[in-house]
Backbone of each chain as nested JSON, in Angstrom:
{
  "chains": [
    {"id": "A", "residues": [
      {"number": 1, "name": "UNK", "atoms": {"N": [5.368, -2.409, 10.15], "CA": [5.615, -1.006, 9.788], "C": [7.072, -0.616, 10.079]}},
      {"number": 2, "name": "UNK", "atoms": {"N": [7.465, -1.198, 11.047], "CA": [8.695, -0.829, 11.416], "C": [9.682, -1.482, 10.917]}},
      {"number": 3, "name": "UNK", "atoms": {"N": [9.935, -2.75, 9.932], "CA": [10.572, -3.682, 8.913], "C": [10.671, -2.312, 7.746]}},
      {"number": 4, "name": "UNK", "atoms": {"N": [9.398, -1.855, 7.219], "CA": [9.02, -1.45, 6.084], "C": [9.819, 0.064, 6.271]}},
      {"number": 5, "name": "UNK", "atoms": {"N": [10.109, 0.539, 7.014], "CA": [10.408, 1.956, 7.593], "C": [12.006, 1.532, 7.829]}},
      {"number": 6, "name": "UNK", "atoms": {"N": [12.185, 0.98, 7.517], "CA": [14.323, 0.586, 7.711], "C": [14.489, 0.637, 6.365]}},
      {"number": 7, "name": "UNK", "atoms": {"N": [13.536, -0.361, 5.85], "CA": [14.066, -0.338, 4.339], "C": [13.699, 0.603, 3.303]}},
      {"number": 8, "name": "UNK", "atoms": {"N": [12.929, 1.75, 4.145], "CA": [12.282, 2.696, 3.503], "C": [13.64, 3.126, 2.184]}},
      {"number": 9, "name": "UNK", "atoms": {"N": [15.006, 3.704, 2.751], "CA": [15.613, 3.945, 1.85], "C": [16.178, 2.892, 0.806]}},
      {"number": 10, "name": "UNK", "atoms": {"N": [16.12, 1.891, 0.791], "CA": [16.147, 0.66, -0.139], "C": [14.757, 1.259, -1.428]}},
      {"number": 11, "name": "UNK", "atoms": {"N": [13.878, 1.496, -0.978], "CA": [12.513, 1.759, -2.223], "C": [12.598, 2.852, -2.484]}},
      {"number": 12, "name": "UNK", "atoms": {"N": [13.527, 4.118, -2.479], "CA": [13.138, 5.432, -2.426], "C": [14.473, 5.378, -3.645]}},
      {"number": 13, "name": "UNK", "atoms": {"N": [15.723, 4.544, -3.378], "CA": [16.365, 4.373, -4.083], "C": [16.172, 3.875, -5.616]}},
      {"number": 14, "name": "UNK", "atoms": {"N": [15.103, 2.885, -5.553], "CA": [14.434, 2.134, -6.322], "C": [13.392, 2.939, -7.245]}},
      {"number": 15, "name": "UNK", "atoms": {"N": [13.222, 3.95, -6.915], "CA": [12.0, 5.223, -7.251], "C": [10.691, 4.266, -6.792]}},
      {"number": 16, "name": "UNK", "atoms": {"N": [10.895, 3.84, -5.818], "CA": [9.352, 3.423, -5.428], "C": [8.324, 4.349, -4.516]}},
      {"number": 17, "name": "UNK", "atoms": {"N": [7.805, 4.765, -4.334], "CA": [6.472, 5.103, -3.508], "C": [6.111, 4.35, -2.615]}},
      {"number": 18, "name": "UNK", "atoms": {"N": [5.859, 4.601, -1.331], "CA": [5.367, 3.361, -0.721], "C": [3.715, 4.268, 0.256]}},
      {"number": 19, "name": "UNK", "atoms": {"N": [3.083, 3.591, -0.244], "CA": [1.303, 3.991, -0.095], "C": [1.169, 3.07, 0.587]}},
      {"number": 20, "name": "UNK", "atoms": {"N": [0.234, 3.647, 2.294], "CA": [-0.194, 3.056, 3.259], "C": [-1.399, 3.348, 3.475]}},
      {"number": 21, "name": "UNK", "atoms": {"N": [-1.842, 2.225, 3.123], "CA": [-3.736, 2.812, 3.544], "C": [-4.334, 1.643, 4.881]}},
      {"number": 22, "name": "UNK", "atoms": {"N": [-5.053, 2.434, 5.231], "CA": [-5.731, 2.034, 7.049], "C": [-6.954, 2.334, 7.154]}},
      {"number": 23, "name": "UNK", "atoms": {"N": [-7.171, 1.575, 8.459], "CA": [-8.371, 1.67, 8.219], "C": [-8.936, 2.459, 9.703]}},
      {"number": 24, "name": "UNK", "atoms": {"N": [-7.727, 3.008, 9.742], "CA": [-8.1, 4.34, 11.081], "C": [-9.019, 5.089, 10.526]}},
      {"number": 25, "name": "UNK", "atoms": {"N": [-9.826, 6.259, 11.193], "CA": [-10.256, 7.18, 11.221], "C": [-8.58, 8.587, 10.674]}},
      {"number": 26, "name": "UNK", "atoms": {"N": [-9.003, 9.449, 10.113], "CA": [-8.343, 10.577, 10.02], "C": [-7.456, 10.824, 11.213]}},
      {"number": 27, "name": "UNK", "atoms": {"N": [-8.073, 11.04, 12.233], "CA": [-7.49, 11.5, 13.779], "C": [-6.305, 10.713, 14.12]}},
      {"number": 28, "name": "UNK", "atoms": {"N": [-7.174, 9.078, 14.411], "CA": [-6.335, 8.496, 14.566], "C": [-5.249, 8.106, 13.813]}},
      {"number": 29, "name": "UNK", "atoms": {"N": [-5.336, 8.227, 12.666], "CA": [-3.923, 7.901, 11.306], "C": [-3.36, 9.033, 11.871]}},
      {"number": 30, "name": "UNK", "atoms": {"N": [-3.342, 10.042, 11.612], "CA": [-2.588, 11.102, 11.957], "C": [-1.529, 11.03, 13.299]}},
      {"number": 31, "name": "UNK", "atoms": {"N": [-2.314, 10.969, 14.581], "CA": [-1.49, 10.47, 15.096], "C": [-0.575, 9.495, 15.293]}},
      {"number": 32, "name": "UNK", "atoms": {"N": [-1.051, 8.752, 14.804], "CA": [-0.057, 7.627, 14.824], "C": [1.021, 7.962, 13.547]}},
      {"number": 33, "name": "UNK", "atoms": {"N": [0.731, 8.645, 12.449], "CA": [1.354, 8.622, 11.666], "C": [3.113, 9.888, 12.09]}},
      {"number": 34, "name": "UNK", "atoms": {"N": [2.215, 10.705, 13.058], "CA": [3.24, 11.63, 14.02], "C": [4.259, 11.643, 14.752]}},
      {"number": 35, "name": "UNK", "atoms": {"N": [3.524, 10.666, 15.527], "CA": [3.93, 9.682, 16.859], "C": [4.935, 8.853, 16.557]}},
      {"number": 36, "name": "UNK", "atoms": {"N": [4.798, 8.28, 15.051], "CA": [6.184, 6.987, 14.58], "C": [6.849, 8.009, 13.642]}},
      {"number": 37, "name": "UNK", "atoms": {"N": [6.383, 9.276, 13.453], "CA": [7.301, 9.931, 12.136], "C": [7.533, 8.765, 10.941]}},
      {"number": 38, "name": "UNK", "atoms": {"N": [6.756, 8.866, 10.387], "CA": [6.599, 7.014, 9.365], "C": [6.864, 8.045, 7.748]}},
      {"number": 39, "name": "UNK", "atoms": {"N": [8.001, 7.873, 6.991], "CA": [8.287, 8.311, 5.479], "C": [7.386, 8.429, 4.683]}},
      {"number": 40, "name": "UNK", "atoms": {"N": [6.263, 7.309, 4.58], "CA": [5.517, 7.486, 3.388], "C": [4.065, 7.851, 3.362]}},
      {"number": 41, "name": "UNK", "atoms": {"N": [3.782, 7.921, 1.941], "CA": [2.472, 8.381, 2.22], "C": [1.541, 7.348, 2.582]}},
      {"number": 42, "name": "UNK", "atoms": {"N": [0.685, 7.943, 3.636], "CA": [-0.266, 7.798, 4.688], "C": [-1.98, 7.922, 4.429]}},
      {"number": 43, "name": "UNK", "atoms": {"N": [-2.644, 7.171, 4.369], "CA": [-3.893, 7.434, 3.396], "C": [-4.74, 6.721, 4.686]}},
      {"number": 44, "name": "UNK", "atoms": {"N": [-5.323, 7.369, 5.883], "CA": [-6.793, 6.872, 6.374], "C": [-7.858, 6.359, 5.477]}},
      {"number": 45, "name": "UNK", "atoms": {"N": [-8.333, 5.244, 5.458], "CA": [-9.432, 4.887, 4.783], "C": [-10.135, 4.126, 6.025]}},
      {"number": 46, "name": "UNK", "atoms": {"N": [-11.4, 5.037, 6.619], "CA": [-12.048, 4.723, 7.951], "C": [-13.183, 3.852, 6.907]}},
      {"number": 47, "name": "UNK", "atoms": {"N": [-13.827, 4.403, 5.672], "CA": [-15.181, 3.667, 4.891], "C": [-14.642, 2.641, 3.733]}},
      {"number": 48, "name": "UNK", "atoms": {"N": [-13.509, 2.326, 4.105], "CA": [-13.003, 0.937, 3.4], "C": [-12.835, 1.052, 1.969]}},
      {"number": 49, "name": "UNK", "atoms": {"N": [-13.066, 2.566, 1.526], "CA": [-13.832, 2.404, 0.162], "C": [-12.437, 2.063, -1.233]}},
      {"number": 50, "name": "UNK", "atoms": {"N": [-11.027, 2.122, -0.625], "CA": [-10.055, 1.956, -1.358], "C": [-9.878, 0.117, -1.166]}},
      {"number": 51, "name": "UNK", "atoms": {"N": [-10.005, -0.066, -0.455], "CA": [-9.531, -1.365, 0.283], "C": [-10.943, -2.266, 0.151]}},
      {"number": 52, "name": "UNK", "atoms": {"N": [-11.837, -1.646, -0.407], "CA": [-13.164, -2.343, -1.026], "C": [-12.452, -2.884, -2.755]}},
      {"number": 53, "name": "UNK", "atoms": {"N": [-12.121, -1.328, -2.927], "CA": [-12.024, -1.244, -4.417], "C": [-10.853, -1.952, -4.854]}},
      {"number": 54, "name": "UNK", "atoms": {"N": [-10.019, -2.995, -4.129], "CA": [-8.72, -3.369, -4.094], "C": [-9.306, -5.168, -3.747]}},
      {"number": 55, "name": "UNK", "atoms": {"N": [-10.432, -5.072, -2.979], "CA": [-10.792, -6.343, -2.551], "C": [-9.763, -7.006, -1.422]}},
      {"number": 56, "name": "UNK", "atoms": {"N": [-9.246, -6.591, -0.522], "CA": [-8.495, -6.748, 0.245], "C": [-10.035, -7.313, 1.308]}},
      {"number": 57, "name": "UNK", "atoms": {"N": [-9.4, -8.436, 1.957], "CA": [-10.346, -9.747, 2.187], "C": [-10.237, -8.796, 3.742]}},
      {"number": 58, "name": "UNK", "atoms": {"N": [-12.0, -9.122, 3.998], "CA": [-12.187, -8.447, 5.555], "C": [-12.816, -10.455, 6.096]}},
      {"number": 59, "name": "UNK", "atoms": {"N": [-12.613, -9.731, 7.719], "CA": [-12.792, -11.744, 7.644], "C": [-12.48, -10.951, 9.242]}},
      {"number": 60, "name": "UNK", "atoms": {"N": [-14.312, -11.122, 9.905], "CA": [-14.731, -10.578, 11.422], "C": [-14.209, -11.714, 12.019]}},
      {"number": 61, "name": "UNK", "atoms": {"N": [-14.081, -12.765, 11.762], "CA": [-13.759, -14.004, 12.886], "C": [-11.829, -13.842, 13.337]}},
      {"number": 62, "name": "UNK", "atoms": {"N": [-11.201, -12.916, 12.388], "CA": [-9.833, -13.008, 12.6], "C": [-9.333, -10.955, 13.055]}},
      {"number": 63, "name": "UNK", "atoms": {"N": [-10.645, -10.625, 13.611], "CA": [-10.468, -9.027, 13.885], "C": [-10.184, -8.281, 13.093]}},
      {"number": 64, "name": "UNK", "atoms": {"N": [-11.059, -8.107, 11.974], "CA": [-11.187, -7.301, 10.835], "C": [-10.043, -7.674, 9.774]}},
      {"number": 65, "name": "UNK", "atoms": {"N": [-9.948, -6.685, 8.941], "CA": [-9.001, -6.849, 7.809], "C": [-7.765, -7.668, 7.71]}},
      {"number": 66, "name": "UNK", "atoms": {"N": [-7.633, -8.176, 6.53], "CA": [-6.498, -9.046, 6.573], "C": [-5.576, -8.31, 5.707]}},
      {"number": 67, "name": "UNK", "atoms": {"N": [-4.075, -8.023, 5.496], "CA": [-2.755, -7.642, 5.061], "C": [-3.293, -7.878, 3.598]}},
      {"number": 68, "name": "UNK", "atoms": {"N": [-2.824, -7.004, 2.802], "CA": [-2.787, -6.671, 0.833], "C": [-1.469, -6.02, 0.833]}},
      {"number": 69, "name": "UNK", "atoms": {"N": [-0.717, -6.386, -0.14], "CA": [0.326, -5.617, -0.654], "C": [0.122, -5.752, -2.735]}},
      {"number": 70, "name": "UNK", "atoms": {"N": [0.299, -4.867, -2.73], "CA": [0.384, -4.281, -4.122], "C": [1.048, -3.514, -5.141]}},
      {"number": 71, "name": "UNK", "atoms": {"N": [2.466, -4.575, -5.788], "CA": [3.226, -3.083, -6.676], "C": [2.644, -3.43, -8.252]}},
      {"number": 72, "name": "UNK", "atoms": {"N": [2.592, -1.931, -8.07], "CA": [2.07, -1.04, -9.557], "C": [3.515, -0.747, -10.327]}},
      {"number": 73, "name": "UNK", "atoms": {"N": [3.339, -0.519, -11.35], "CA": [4.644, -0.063, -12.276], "C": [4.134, 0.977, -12.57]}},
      {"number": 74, "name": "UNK", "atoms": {"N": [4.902, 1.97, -13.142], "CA": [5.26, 3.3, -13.968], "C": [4.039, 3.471, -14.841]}},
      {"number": 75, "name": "UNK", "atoms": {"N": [3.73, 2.49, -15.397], "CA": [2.519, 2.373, -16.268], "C": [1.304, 2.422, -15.468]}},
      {"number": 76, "name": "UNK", "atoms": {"N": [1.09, 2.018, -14.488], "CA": [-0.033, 2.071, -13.859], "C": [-0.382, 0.667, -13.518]}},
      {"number": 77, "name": "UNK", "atoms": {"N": [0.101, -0.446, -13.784], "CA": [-0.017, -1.785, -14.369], "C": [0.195, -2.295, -12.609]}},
      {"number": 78, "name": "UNK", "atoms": {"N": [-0.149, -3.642, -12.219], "CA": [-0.588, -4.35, -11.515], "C": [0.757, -5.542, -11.559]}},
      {"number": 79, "name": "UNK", "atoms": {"N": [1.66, -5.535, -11.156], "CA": [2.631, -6.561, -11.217], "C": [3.183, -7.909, -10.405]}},
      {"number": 80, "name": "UNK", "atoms": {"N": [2.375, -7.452, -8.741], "CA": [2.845, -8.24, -7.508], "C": [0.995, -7.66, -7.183]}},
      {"number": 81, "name": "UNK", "atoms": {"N": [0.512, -8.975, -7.084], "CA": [-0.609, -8.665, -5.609], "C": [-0.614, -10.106, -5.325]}},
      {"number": 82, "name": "UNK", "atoms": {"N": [-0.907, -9.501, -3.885], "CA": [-0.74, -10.691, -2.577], "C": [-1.698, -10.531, -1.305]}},
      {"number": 83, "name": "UNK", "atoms": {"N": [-2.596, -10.994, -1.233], "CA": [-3.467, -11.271, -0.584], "C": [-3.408, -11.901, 0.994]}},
      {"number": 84, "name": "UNK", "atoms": {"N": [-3.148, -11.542, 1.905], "CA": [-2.752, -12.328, 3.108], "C": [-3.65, -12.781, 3.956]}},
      {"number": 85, "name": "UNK", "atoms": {"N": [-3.618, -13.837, 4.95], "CA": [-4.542, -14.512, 5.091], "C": [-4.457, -14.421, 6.991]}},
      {"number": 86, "name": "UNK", "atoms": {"N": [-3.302, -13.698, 7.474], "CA": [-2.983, -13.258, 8.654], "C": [-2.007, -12.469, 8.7]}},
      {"number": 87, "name": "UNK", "atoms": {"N": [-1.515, -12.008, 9.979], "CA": [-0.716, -10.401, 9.557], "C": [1.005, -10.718, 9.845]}},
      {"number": 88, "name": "UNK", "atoms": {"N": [0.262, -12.227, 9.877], "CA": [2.168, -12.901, 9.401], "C": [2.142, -13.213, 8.11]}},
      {"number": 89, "name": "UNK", "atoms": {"N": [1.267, -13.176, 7.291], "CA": [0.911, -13.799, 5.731], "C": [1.529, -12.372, 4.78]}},
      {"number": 90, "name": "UNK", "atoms": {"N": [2.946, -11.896, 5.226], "CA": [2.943, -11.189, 4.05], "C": [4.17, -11.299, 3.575]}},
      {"number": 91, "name": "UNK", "atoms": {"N": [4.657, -10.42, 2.348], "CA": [6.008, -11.366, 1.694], "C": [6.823, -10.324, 2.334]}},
      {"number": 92, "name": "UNK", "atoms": {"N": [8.394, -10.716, 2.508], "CA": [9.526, -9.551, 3.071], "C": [9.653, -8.71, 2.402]}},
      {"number": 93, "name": "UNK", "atoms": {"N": [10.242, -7.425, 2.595], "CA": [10.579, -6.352, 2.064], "C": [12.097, -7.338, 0.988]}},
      {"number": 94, "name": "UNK", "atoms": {"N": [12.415, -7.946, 1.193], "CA": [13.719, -8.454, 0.05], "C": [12.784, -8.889, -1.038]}},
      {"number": 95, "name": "UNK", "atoms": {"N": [11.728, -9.874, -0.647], "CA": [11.074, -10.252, -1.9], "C": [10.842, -9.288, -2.229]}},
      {"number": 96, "name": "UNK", "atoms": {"N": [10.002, -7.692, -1.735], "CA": [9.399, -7.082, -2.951], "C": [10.307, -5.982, -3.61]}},
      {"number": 97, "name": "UNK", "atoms": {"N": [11.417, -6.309, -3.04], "CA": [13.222, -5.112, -3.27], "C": [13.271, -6.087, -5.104]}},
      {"number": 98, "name": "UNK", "atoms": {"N": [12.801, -7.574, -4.578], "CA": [13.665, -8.544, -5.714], "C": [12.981, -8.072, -7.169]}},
      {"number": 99, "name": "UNK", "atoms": {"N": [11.146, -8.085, -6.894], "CA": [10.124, -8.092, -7.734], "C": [10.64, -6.593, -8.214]}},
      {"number": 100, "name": "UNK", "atoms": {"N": [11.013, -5.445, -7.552], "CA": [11.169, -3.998, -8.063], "C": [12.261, -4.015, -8.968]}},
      {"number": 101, "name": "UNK", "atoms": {"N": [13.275, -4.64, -8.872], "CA": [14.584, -4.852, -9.49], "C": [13.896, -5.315, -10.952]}},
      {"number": 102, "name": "UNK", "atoms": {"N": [13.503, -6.529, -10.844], "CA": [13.004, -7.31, -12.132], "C": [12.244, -5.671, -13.017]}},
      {"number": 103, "name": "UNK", "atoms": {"N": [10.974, -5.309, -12.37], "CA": [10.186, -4.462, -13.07], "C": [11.3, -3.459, -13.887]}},
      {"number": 104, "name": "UNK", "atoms": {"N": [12.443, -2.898, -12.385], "CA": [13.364, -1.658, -13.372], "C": [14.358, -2.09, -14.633]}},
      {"number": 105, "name": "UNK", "atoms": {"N": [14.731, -3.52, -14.399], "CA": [15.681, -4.099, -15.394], "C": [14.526, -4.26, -16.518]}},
      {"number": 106, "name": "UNK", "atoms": {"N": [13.154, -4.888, -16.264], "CA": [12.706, -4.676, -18.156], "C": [12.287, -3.851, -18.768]}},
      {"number": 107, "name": "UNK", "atoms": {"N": [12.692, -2.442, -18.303], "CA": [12.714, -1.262, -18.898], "C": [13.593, -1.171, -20.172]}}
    ]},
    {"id": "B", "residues": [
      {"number": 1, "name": "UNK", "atoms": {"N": [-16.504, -10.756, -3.994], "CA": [-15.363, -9.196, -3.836], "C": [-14.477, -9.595, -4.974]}},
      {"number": 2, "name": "UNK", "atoms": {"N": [-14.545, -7.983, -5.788], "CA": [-13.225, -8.106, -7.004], "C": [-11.798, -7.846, -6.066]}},
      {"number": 3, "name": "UNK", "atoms": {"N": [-11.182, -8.175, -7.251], "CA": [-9.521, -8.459, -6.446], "C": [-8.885, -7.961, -7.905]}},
      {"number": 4, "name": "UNK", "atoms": {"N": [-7.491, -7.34, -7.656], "CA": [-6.98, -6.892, -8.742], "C": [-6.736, -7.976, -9.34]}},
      {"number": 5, "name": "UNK", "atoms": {"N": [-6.121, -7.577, -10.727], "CA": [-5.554, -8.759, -11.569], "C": [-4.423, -8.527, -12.04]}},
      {"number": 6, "name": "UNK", "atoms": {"N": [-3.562, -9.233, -11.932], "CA": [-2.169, -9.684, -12.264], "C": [-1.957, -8.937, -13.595]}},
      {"number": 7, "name": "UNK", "atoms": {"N": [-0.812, -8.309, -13.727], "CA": [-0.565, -7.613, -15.263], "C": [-1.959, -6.885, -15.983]}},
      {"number": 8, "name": "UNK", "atoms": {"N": [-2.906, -6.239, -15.06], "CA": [-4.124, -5.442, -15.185], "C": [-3.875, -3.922, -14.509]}},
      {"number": 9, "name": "UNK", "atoms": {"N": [-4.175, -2.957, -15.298], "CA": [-4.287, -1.687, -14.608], "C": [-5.129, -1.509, -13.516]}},
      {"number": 10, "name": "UNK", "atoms": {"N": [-4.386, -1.049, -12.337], "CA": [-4.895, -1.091, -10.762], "C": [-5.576, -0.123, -11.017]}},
      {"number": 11, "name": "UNK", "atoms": {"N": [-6.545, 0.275, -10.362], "CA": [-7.671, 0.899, -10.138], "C": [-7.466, 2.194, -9.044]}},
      {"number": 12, "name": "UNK", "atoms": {"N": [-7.625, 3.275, -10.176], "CA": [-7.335, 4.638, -9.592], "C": [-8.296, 4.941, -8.101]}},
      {"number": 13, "name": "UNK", "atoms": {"N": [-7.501, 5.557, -6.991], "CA": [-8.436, 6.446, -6.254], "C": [-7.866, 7.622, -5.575]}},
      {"number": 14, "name": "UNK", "atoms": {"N": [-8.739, 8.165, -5.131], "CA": [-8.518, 9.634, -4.284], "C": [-8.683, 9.462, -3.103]}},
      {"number": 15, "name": "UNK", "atoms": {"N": [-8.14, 9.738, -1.735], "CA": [-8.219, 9.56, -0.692], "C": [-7.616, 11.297, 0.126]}},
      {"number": 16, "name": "UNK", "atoms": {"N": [-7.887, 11.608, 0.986], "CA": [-6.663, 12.76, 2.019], "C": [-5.952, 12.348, 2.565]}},
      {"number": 17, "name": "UNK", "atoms": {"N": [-4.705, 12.598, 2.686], "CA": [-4.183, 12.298, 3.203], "C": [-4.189, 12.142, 4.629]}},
      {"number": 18, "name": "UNK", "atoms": {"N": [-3.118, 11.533, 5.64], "CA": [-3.203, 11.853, 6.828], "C": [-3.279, 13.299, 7.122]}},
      {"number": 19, "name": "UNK", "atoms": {"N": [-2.465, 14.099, 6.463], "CA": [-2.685, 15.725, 6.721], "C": [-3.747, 15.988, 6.44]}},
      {"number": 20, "name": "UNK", "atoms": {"N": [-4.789, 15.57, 5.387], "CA": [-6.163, 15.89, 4.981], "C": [-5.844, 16.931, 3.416]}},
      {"number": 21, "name": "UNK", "atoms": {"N": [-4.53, 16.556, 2.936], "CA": [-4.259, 16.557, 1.481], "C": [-4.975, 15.664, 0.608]}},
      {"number": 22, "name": "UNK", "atoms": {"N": [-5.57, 15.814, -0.73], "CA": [-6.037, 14.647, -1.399], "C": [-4.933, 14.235, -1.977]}},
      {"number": 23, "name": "UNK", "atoms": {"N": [-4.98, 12.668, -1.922], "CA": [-3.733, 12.091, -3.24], "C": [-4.394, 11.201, -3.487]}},
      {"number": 24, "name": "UNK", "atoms": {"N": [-4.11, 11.352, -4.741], "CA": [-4.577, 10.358, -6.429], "C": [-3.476, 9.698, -6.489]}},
      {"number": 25, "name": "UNK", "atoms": {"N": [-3.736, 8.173, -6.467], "CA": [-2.894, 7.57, -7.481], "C": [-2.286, 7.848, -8.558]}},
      {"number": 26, "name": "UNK", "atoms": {"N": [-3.317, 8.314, -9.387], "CA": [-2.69, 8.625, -11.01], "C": [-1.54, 9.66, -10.893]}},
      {"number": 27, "name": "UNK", "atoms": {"N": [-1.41, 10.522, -9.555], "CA": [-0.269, 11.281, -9.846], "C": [0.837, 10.739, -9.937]}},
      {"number": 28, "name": "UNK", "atoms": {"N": [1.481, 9.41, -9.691], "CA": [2.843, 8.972, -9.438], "C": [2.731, 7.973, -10.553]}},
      {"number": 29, "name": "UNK", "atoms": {"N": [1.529, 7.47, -11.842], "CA": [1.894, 7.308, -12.889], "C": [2.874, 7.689, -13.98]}},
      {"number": 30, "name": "UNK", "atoms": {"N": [3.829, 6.988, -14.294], "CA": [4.7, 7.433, -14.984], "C": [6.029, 8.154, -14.531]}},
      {"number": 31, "name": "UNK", "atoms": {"N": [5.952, 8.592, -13.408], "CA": [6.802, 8.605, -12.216], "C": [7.315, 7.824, -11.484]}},
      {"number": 32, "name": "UNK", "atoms": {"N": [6.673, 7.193, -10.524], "CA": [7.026, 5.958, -9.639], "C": [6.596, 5.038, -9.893]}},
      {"number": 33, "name": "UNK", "atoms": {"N": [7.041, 3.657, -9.261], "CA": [6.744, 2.489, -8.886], "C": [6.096, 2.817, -7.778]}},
      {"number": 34, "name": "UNK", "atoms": {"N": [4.914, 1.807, -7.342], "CA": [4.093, 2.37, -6.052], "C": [3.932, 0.808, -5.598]}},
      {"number": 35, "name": "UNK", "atoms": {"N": [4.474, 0.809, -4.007], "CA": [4.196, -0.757, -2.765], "C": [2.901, -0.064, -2.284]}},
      {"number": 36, "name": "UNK", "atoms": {"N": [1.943, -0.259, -2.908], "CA": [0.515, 0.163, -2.035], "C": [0.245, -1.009, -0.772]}},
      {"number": 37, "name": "UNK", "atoms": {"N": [0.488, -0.775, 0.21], "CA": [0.08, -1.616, 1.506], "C": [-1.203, -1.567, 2.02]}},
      {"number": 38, "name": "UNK", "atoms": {"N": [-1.887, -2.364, 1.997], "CA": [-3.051, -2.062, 3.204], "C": [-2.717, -3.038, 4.538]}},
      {"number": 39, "name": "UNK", "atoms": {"N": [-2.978, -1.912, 5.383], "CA": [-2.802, -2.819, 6.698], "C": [-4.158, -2.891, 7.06]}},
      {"number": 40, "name": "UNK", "atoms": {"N": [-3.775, -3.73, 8.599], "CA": [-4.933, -4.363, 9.061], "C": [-5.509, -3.158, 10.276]}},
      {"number": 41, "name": "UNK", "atoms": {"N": [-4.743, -3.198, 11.051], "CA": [-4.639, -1.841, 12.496], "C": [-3.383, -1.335, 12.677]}},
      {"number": 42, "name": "UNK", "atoms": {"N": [-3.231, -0.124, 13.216], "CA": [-2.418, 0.263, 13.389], "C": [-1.927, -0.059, 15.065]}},
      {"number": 43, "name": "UNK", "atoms": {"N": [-3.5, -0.3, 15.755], "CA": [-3.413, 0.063, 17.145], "C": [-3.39, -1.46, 17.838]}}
    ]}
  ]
}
């Protein structure tokens, strides 16, 4: 979170959005979301039901949920998904700076 | 478990926000590019 929150102005530049969904309770997202003053939008999902609907892999033997990242384009369209398999399994903020570049240049 | 698909329209939802605002996806259609993250814990 705190990688993703440096480069926050790198994606804002980019016209990106950056959507964080959890699997706190309300209360707890909130605070925490307070507590780090964190840029983007912030989405509690305590009944999984986004992160169902996304298929983001739950797996009890490794303490619940495993890391999803997902960029969408302008269109609504599905361009980067990545599935992680531990909560070191995810790609850098340069790779997905690189993948945003590509999407705005084939405009 | 479905899983999105590559060059497939992602699948709209509604959630509140941390403030307990609702936000839709579909609003930043056609507007933004969106890094939808799911994490694992925060804590």
């Amino acid at each position: 979170m705190a990688q993703l929150r440096h480069d926050h102005p790198e994606f804002v530049s980019r016209d990106v959005a950056v959507v964080v969904v959890g699997p706190e309770d309300a209360q707890g997202f909130s605070d925490y979301w307070q507590k780090e003053n964190l840029p983007f939008i912030g989405l509690p999902d305590p009944k999984a039901s986004v992160l169902k609907l996304y298929g983001q892999e739950v797996n009890l033997f490794k303490l619940g949920r495993m890391p999803a990242q997902v960029l969408i384009d302008k269109e609504g369209i599905a361009r980067f998904v990545h599935y992680g398999h531990s909560m070191s399994d995810i790609p850098s903020n340069e790779e997905i700076l690189a993948l945003v570049d590509e999407i705005n240049q084939a405009k | 478990m479905p899983r999105v698909s590559l060059n497939q329209p992602a699948p709209n939802f509604t959630l509140p926000d941390f403030s307990g605002k609702d936000f839709s996806l579909a609003v930043l259609k056609g507007k933004k590019i969106v890094l939808l993250v799911f994490n694992r814990t925060f804590a």
